[in-house]
C-alpha positions as CSV (number, residue, x, y, z in Angstrom):
1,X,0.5,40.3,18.1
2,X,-2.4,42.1,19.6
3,X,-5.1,39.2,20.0
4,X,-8.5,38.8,21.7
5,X,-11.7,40.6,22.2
6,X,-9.8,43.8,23.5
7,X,-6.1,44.0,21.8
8,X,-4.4,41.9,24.0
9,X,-0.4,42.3,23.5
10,X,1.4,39.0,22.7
11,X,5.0,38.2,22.0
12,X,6.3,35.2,20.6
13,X,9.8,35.4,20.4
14,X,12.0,33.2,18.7
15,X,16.2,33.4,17.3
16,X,16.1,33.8,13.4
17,X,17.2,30.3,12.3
18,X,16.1,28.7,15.6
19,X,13.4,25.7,15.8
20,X,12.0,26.8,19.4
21,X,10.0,29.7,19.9
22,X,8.1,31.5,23.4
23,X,5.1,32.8,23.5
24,X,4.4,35.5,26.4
25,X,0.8,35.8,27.2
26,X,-1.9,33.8,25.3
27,X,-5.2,36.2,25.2
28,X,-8.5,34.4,24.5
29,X,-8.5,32.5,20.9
30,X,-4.8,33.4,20.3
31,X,-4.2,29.1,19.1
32,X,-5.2,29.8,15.4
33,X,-2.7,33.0,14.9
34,X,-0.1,31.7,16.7
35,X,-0.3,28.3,15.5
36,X,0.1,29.7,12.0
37,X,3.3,31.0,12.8
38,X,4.9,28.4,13.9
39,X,4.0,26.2,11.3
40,X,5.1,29.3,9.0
41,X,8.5,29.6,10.5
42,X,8.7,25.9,11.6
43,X,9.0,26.4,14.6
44,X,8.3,24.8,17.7
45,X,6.4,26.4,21.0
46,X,8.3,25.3,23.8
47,X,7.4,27.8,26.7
48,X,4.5,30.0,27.8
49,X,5.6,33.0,30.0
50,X,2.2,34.9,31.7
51,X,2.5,37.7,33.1
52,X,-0.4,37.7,35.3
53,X,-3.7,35.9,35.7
54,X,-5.9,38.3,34.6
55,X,-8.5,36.3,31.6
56,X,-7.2,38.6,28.5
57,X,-3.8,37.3,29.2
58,X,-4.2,33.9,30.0
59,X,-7.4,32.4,28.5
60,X,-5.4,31.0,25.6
61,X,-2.6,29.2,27.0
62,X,-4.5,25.7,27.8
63,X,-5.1,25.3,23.8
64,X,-1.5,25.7,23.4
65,X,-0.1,24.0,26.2
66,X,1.0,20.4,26.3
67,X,3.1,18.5,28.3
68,X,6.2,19.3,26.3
69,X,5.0,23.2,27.0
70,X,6.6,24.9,30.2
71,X,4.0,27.0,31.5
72,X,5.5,30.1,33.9
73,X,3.3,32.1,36.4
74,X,3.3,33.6,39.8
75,X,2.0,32.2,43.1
76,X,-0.2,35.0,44.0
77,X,-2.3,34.2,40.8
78,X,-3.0,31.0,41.1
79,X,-6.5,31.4,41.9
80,X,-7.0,33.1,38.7
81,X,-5.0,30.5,36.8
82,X,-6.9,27.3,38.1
83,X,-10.0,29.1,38.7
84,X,-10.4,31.4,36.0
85,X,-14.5,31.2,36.3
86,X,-14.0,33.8,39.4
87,X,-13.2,36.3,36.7
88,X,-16.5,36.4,35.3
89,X,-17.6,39.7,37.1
90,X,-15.1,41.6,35.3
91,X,-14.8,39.2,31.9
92,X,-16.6,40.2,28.7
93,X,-19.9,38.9,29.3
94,X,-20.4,34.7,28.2
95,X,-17.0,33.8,27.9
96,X,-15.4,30.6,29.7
97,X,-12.3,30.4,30.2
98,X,-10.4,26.9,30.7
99,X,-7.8,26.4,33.7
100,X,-4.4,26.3,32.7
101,X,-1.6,24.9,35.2
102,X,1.2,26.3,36.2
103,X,4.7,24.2,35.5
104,X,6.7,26.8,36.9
105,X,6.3,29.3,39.4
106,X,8.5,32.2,39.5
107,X,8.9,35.2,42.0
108,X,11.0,38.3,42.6
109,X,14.6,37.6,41.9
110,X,14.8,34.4,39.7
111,X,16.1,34.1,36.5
112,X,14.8,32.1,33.3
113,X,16.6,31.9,29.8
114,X,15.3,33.1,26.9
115,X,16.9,31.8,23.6
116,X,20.0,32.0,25.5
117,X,19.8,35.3,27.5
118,X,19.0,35.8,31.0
119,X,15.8,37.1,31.8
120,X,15.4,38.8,35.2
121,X,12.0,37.8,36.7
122,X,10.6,41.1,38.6
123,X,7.1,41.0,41.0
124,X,5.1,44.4,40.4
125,X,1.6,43.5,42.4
126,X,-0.9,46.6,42.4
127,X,-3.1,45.6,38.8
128,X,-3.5,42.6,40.3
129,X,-1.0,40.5,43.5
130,X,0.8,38.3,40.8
131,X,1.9,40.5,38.3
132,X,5.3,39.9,37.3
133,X,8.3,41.6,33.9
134,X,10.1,39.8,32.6
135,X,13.9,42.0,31.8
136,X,16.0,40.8,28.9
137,X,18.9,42.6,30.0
138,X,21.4,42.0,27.0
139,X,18.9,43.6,24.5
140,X,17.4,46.3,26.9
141,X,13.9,44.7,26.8
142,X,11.1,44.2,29.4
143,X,7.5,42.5,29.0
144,X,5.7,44.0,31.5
145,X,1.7,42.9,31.5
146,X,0.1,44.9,32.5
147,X,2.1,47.0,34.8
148,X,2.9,50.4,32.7
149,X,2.0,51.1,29.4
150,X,2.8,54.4,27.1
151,X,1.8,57.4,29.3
152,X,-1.1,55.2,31.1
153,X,-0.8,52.9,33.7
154,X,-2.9,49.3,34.7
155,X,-5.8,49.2,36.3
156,X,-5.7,49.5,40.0
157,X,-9.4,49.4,40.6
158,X,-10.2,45.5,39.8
159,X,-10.2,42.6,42.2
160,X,-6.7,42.3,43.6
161,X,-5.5,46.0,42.4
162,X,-4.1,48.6,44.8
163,X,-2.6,52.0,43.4
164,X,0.2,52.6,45.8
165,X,1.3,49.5,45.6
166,X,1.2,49.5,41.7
167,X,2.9,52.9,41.6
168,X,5.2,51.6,44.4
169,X,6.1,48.4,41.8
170,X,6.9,51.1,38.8
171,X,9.0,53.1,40.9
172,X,10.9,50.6,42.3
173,X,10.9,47.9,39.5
174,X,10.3,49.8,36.4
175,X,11.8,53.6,36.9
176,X,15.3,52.3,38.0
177,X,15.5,50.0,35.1
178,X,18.3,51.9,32.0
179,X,16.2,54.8,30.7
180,X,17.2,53.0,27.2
181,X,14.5,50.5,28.4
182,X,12.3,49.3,25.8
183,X,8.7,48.0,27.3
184,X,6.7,45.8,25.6
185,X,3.3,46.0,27.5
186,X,0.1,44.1,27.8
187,X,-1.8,47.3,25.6
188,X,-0.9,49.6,23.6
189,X,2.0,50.4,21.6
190,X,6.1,50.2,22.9
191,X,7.6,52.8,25.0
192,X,10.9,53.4,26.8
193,X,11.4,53.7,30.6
194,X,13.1,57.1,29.8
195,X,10.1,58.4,28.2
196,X,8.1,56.9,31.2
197,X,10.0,58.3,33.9
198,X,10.0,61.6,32.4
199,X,6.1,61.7,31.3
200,X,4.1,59.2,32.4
201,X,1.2,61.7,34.3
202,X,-0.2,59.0,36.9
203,X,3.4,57.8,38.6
204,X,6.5,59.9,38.6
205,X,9.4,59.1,39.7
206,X,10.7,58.8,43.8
């Protein structure tokens, strides 16, 4: 779904025939749409995976969270998590965002379960120090944020953002991934970490 002011990717991913669905990354006003479809599909939202603090990925999430929601986020963002007014410099202009707590915090090397398949938890700071991708590894998938996207990269020049270190993150955690990759990013349509590795003009491979 691309939601919010600026076409926000987000996923919500669910097993045809299942009852419990997750939803990674809840951009501002997301509730309505997503709310729809799980009353369409009868489902249930029992997770909320967010890639990173940033307000166009998580100013959704505390309309749809409840205490039967798991709510998954790195450390290094929790400022912009619990404190999402300190995003207002770089925010559309007289939007408030709501604080959303963290149930779960996850860091480089852990592992969560999606439907039933291990998901590789992956820390790629540079766009901002708690962007993490989440790496379904038995259907070749990875969420990334705001990491890569097709042929572009994340912003390195907002509050928290360093280049090297972001292209240091997609050489290291996105370019050694199988080329057969697909990434779902934050903007923008899919791409493939083949098509990356062997394109992409602002970070080439090692």
């Amino acid at each position: 779904m691309e939601l919010g002011p600026i076409g926000t990717n987000a996923y919500l991913v669910w097993e045809e025939g299942g009852k419990d669905a997750i939803l990674i990354d809840a951009p501002p006003e997301s509730k309505v749409e997503v709310i729809s479809i799980l009353e369409r599909e009868s489902l249930t939202l029992t997770e909320i995976w967010l890639t990173h603090g940033h307000w166009d990925h998580m100013a959704g999430a505390a309309e749809l969270a409840s205490t039967s929601v798991a709510v998954v986020g790195h450390l290094a963002d929790q400022m912009l998590f619990e404190k999402p007014a300190v995003m207002s410099t770089f925010a559309m202009p007289g939007m408030e965002f709501q604080p959303i707590a963290i149930t779960q915090w996850v860091d480089e090397g852990d592992t969560l379960e999606l439907l039933g398949r291990k998901v590789s938890v992956h820390h790629c700071p540079g766009h901002c120090p708690g962007n993490v991708i989440f790496f379904v590894e038995s259907e070749k998938i990875c969420f990334v944020g705001d990491v890569i996207f097709a042929q572009s990269v994340g912003r390195a020049d907002l509050p928290g953002g360093d280049f090297p270190t972001l292209e240091s993150s997609i050489q290291k955690k996105i370019y050694t991934l199988p080329e057969e990759t697909e990434i779902f990013p934050g903007h923008g349509p899919n791409t493939t970490v083949g098509d990356e590795r062997r394109g992409n003009p602002f970070v080439r491979p090692e």
